[in-house]
C-alpha distance (Angstrom), angle and dihedral (degrees) to the residues before:
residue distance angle dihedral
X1 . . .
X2 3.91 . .
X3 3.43 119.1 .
X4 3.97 110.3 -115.7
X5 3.58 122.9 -96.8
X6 3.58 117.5 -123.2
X7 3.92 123.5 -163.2
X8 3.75 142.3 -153.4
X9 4.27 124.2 -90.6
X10 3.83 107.1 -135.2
X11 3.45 119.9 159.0
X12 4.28 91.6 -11.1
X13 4.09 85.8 -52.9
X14 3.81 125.4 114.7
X15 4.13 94.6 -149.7
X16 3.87 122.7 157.5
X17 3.57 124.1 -103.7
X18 4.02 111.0 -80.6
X19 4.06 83.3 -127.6
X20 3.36 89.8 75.6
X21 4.30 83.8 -135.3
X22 3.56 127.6 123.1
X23 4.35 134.9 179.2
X24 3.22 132.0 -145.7
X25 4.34 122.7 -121.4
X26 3.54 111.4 -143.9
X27 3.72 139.4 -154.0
X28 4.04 100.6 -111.1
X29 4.04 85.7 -161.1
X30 3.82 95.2 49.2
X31 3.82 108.7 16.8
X32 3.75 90.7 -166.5
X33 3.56 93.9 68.1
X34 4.23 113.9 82.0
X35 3.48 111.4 -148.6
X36 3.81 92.8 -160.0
X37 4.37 147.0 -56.1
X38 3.43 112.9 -80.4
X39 3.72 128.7 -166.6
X40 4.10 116.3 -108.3
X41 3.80 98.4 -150.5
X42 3.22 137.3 -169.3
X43 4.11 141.4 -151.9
X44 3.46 92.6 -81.2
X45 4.01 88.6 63.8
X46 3.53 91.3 50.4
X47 4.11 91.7 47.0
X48 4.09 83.5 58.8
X49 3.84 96.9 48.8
X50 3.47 89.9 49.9
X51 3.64 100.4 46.7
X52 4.25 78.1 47.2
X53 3.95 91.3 55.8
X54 3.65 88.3 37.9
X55 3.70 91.4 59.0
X56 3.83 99.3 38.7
X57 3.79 93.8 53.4
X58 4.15 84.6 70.5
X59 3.51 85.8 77.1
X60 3.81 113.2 16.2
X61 4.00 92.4 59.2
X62 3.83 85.0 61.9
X63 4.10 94.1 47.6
X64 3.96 100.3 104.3
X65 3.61 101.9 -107.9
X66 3.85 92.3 -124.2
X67 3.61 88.8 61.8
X68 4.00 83.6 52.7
X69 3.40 88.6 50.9
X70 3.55 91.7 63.6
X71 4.17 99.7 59.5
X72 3.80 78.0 50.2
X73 3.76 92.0 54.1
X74 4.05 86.9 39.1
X75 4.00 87.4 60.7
X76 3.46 100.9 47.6
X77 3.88 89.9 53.5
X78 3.92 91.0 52.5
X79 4.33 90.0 45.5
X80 3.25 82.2 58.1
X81 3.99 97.5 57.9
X82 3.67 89.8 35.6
X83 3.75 92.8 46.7
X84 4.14 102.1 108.8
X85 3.64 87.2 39.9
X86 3.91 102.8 52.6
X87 4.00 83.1 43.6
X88 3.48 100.4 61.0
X89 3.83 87.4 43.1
X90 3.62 88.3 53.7
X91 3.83 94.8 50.1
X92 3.80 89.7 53.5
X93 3.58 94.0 53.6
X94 3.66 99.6 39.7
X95 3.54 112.0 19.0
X96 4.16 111.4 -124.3
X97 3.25 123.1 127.8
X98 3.51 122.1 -84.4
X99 3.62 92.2 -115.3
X100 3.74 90.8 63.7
X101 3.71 94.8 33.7
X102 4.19 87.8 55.8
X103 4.04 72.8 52.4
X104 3.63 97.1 57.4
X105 3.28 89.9 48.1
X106 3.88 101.5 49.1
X107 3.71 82.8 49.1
X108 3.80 95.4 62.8
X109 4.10 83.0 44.6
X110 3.89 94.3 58.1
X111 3.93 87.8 42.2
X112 4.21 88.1 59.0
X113 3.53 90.8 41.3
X114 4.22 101.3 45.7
X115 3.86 85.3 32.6
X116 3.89 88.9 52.0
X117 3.84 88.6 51.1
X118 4.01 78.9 63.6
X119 3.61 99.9 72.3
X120 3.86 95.5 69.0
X121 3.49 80.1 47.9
X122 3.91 130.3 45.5
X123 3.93 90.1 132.3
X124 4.08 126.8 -158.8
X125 3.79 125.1 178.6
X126 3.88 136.6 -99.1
X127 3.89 114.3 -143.8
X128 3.28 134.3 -168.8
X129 4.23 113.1 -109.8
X130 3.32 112.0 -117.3
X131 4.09 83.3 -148.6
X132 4.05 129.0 60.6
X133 3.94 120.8 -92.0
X134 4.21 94.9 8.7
X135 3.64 119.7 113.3
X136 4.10 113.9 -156.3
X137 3.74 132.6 -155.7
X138 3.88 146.5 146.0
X139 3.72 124.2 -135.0
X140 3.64 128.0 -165.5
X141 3.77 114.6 -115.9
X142 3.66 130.5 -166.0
X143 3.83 124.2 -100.6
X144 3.62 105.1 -126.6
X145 3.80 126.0 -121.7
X146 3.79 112.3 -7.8
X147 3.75 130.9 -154.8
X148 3.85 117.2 -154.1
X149 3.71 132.4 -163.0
X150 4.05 110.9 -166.8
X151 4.05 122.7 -175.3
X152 4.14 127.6 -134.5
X153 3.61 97.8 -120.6
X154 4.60 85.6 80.1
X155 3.37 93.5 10.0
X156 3.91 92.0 171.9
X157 4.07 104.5 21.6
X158 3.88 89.7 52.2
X159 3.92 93.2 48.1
X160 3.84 93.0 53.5
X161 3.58 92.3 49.3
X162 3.51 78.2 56.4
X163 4.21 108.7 42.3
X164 3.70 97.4 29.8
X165 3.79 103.7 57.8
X166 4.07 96.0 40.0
X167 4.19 82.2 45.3
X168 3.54 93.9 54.8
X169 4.24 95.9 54.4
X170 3.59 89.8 40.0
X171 3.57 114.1 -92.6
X172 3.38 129.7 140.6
X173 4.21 127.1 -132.1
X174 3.75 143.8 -128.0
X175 3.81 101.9 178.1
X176 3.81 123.1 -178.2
X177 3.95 118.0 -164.3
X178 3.47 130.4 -139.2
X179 4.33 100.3 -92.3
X180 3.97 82.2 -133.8
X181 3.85 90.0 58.2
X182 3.73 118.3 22.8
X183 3.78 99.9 134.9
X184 3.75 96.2 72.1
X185 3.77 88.8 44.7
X186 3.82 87.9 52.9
X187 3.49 93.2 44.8
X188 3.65 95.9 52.4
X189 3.94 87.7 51.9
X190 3.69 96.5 43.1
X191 4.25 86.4 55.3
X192 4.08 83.4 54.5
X193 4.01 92.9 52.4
X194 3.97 95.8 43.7
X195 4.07 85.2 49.3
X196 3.58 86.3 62.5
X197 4.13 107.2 -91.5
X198 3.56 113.8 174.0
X199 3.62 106.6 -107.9
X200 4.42 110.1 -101.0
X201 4.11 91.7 25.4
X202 3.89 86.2 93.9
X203 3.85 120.4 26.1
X204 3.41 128.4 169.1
X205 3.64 136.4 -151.4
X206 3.73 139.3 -169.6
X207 3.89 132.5 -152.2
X208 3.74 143.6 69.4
X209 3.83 133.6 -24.6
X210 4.20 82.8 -125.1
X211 4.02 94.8 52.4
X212 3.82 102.1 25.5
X213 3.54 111.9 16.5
X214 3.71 96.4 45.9
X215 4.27 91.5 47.7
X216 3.71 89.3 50.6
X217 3.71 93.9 51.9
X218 4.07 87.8 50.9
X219 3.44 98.5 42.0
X220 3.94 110.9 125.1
X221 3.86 94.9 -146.7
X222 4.01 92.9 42.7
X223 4.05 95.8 103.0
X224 3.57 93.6 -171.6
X225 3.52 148.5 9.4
X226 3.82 138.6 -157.0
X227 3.96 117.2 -167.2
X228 4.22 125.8 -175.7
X229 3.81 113.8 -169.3
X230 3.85 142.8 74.5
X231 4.14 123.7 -11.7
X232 3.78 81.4 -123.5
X233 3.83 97.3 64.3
X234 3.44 91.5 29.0
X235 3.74 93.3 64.3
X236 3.61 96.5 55.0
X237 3.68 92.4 46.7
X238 3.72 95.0 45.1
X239 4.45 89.1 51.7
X240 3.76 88.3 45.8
X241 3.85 92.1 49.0
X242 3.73 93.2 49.7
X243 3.97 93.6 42.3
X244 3.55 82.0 69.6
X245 3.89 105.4 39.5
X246 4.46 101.3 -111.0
X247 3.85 118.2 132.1
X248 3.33 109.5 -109.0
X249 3.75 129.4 -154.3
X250 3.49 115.5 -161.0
X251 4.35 131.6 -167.6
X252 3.58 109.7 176.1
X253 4.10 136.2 155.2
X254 3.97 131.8 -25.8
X255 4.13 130.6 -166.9
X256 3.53 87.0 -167.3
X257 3.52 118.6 -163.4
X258 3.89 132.6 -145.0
X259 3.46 116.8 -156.8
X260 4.61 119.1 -146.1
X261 3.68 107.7 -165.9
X262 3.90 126.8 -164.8
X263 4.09 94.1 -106.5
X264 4.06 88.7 41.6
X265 3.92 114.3 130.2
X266 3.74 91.6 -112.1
X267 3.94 96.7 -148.8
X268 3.35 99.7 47.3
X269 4.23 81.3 56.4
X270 2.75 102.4 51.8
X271 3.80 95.1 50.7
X272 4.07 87.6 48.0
X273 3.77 86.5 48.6
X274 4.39 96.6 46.6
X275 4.31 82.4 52.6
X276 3.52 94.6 38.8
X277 4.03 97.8 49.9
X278 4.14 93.9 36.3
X279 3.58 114.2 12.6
X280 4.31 96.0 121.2
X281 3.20 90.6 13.3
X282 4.07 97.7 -67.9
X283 4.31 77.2 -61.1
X284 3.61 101.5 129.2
X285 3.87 135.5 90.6
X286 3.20 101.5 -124.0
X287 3.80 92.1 41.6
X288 4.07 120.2 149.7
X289 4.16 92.3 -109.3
X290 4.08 90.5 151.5
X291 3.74 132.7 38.8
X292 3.45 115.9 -172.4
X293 4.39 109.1 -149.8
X294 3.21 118.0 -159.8
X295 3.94 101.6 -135.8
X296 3.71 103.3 -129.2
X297 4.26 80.9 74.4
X298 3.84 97.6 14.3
X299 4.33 96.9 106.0
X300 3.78 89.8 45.2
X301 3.66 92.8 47.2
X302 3.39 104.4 43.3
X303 4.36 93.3 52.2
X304 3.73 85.9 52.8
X305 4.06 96.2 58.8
X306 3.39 92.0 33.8
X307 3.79 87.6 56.4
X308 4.19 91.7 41.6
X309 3.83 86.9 51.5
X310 3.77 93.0 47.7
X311 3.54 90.8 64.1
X312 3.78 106.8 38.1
X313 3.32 111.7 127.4
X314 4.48 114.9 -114.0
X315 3.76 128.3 -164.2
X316 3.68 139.5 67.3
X317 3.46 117.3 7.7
X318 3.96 92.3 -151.9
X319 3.81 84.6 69.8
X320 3.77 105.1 84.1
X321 3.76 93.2 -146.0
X322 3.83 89.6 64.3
X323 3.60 117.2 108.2
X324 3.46 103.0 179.1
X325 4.03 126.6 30.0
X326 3.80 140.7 -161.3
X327 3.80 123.6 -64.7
X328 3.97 108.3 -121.1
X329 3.72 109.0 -93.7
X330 3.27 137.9 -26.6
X331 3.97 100.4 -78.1
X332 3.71 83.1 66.1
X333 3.91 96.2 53.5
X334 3.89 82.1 50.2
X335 3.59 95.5 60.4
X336 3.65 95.9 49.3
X337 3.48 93.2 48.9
X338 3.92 89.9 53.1
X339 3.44 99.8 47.2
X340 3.67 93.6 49.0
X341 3.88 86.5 53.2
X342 3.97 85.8 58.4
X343 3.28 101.7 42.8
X344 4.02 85.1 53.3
X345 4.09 84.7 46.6
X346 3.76 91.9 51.8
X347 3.91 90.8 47.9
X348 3.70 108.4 -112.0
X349 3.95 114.5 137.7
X350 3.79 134.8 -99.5
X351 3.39 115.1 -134.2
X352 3.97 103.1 168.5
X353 3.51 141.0 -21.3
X354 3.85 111.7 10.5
X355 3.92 96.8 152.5
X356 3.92 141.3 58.2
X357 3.33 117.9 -86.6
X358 4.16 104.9 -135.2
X359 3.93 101.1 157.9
X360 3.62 135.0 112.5
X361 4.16 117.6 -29.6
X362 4.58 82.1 3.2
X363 4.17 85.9 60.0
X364 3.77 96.6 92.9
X365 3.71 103.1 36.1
X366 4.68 132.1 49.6
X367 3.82 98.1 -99.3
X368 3.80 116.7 168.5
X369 3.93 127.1 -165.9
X370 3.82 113.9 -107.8
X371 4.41 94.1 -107.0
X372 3.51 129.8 -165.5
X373 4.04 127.8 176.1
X374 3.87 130.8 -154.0
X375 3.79 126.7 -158.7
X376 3.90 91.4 43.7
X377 3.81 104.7 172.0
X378 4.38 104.2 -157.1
X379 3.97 85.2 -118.5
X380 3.43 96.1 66.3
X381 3.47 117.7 103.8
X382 4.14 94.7 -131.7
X383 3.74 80.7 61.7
X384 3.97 87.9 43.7
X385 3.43 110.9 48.3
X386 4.12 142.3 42.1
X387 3.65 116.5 -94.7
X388 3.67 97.8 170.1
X389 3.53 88.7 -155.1
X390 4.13 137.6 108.8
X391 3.85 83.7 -87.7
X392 4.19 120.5 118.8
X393 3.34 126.1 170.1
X394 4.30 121.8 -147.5
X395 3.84 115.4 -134.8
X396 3.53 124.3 -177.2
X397 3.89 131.4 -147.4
X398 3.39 136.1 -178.5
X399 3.45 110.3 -130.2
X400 4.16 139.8 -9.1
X401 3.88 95.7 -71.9
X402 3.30 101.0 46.7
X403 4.01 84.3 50.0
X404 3.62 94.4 57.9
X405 4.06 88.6 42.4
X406 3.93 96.6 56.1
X407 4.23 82.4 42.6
X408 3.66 88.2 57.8
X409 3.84 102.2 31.0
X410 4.15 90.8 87.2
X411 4.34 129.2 83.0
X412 3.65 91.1 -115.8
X413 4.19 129.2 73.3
X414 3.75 108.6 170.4
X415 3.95 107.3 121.9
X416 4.17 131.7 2.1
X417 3.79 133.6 175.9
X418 3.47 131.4 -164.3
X419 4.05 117.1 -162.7
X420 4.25 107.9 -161.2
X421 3.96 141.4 120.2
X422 3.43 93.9 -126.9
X423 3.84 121.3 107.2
X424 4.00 93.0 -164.1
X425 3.92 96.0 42.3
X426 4.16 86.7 53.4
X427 3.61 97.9 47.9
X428 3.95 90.7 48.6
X429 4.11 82.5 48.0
X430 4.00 92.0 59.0
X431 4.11 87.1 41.3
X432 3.35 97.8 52.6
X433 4.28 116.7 24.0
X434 3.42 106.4 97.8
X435 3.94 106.2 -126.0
X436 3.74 144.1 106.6
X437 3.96 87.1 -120.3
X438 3.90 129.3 39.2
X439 3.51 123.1 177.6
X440 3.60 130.7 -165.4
X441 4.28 123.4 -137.1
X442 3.87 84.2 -19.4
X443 4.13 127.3 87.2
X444 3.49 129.7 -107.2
X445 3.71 101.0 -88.9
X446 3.78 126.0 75.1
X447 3.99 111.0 82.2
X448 3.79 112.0 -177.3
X449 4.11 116.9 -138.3
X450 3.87 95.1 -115.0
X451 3.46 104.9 45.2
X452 4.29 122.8 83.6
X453 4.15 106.5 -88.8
X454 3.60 114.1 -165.5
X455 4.12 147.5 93.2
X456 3.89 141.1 -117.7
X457 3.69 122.8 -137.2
X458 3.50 119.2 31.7
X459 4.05 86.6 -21.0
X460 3.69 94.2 79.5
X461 4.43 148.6 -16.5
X462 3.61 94.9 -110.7
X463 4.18 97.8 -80.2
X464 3.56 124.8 117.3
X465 4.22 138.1 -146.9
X466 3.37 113.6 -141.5
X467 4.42 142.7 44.4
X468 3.49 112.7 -8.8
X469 4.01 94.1 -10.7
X470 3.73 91.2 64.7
X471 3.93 96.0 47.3
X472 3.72 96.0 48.8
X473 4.19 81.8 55.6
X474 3.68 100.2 49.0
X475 4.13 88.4 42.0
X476 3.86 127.0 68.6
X477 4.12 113.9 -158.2
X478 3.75 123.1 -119.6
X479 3.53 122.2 -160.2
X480 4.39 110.4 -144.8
X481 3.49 119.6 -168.8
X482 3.94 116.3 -179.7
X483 3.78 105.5 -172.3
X484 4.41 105.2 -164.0
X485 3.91 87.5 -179.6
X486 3.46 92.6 105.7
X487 3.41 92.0 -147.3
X488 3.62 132.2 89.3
X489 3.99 105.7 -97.4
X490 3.84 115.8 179.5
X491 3.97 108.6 -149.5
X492 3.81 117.6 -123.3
X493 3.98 84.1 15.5
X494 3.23 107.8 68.4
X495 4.07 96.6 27.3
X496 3.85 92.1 114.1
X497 3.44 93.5 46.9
């Protein structure tokens, strides 16, 4: 049977690609199976959504945002129906397990529904004039057309903390998917036009980062652009968007660390640190990919996860007994392989795992071996740099400070966790870790929809996904002053008049 073809939305039309070209999405678990036919665009694609968005934002800047609001609303209700179904597509194309896939999914469902709360909301500031008879205030404007550039790893979650906040103050959307996960992306958009989006507010394109990606960064009428993936590629889109003047938000890599104190409750670490390290698949940003022991409890920790990860349970996510899935593709599998070869080289320990697993029912599919490495030194690069694999390394410290110092010492600062009894010792934790996100006797993974989500260092440029964070990105402030003097009154002139 052929896998179904599935098209482009420009303007409220599902048209092929004017390259003619299409790729295939695979089933990472089963590599046999073809998810579906995807179109391989090209810039003149993205010149067509644009001039779509471009066109629709006439009229949907002028829609009053609570009747926005209530498509938003609309599409949470149908997620909610469609749930089971858009999991189990999302598993196929990705590879999580369902229960973190029905996850994903609920995410982008409490995104519609806080970000539909919005539209009643949307809220400036009154001032007092500093002059007689003038009133003063700033309202929050929409952006303009905005290009979007979502990863595989949430390939519906991330979107909607994408689509629904620039939706909701009036924007309208280019998105591009990841190519290893454009189903959930299409889903997500598909839910949006059957709750009654006006056709060009949302279009969505296919393709590369080189034909697609890179166009809708460039593009003179794109207003603003929001890109999820590596520092690397974020750098170059981040230059190219400020050679020509667009706001630019920016969510890049983590080495997040999680930090086991003397005085932590050890099980409740050690379950933190076995979700952290290899809930999907170690493929997350914010990922547990160091744990930093302290050593009075290091020898005894370490042989406990070691024996948890040992016995996790690897294969296809759709089958509910799986614990851990398949990394993406094969380039993915690579990466992990390397780095555990280096870390190996540079002398830290293997404890388990440490290669792909490619034998017997894992022969047709990218599975990887839950891996975890002792004697980590902070110089090392597998304590340095992002594998985004099921790969942590075990550092251990002697007391609190040097804790926080090995936390800090990397290029990355997106999420931290610190697990200990002590009140004093986990204040001076969320003081002092240098991250956008800090969490107390929990691991680094877990972001909630209406809280700020984002990095410092080479993790982000200062913007934030997410509640308020996300609004004040997809918004520009205008200042309003109505001056019922009628007289001509010159500020800081005439103030002591």
């Amino acid at each position: 049977m052929a896998p179904k073809t599935h098209l482009n939305l420009i303007g409220g039309r599902w048209v092929a690609a004017r390259t003619g070209k299409t790729f295939l999405n695979i089933n990472p678990a089963r590599r046999d199976d073809i998810v579906g036919e995807f179109q391989a665009s090209g810039p003149e694609d993205v010149d067509a959504a644009v001039a779509a968005a471009a066109e629709a934002f006439k009229t949907w800047r002028l829609t009053p945002a609570p009747k926005r609001a209530e498509i938003l609303n609309r599409a949470g209700d149908l997620l909610v129906q469609r749930k089971e179904q858009y999991a189990q597509d999302m598993t196929r194309e990705m590879g999580k397990v369902l229960a973190e896939t029905r996850g994903d999914v609920q995410e982008a469902i409490d995104t519609a529904f806080y970000m539909a709360g919005e539209g009643r909301r949307l809220f400036g500031v009154t001032t007092p004039s500093e002059l007689r008879n003038k009133f003063a205030m700033a309202v929050r404007m929409p952006v303009g057309v905005c290009g979007m550039i979502a990863p595989w790893n949430f390939p519906m979650a991330i979107p909607s903390w994408k689509l629904l906040p620039a939706l909701v103050c009036g924007n309208t959307c280019v998105i591009k998917p990841a190519m290893d996960t454009p189903l959930s992306t299409l889903n997500l958009v598909q839910t949006l036009v059957d709750a009654g989006l006006p056709p060009g507010v949302v279009n969505y394109v296919t393709g590369s980062g080189s034909q697609v990606g890179t166009r809708l960064v460039e593009h003179p009428q794109v207003a603003a652009i929001s890109f999820t993936g590596s520092s690397e590629v974020g750098s170059i889109v981040g230059q190219t968007a400020a050679k020509h003047f667009k706001a630019c938000s920016l969510e890049m890599g983590g080495k997040n660390a999680m930090i086991v104190l003397e005085d932590a409750n050890l099980e409740l670490a050690l379950d933190g640190a076995l979700w952290g390290a290899f809930g999907t698949t170690g493929q997350r940003c914010t990922a547990t990919s160091r744990i930093i022991v302290h050593r009075a409890i290091a020898e005894e920790f370490i042989a406990k996860l070691v024996e948890r990860a040992r016995a996790l349970r690897v294969g296809d996510g759709l089958d509910e007994s799986v614990q851990v899935g398949p990394q993406v593709n094969r380039a993915q599998i690579e990466t992990s392989t390397s780095y555990c070869k280096i870390a190996q080289d540079e002398g830290a320990q293997l404890r388990c795992g440490g290669k792909a697993l490619t034998d017997g029912a894992y022969a047709n599919g990218t599975f990887f071996a839950p891996t975890i490495f002792s004697g980590v030194k902070p110089t090392m690069r597998i304590a340095q740099e992002e594998v985004f694999g099921p790969v942590v390394s075990i550092l251990e410290c002697a007391d609190f400070d040097e804790a926080i110092a090995m936390s800090n010492n990397i290029p990355y600062g997106l999420s931290t966790a610190i697990y200990t009894r002590d009140v004093n010792r986990a204040f001076r934790a969320m003081r002092d870790l240098e991250a956008g996100i800090t969490y107390v006797n929990a691991p680094t993974i877990g972001a909630e929809v209406h809280l700020p989500f984002g990095g410092v260092k080479q993790t982000g440029n200062g913007h934030r996904e997410g509640g308020i964070g996300a609004i004040d990105f997809y918004t520009t402030w205008k200042s309003v002053y109505v001056d019922y003097s009628d007289k001509l009154q010159r500020a800081q002139i005439d103030t002591g008049e």
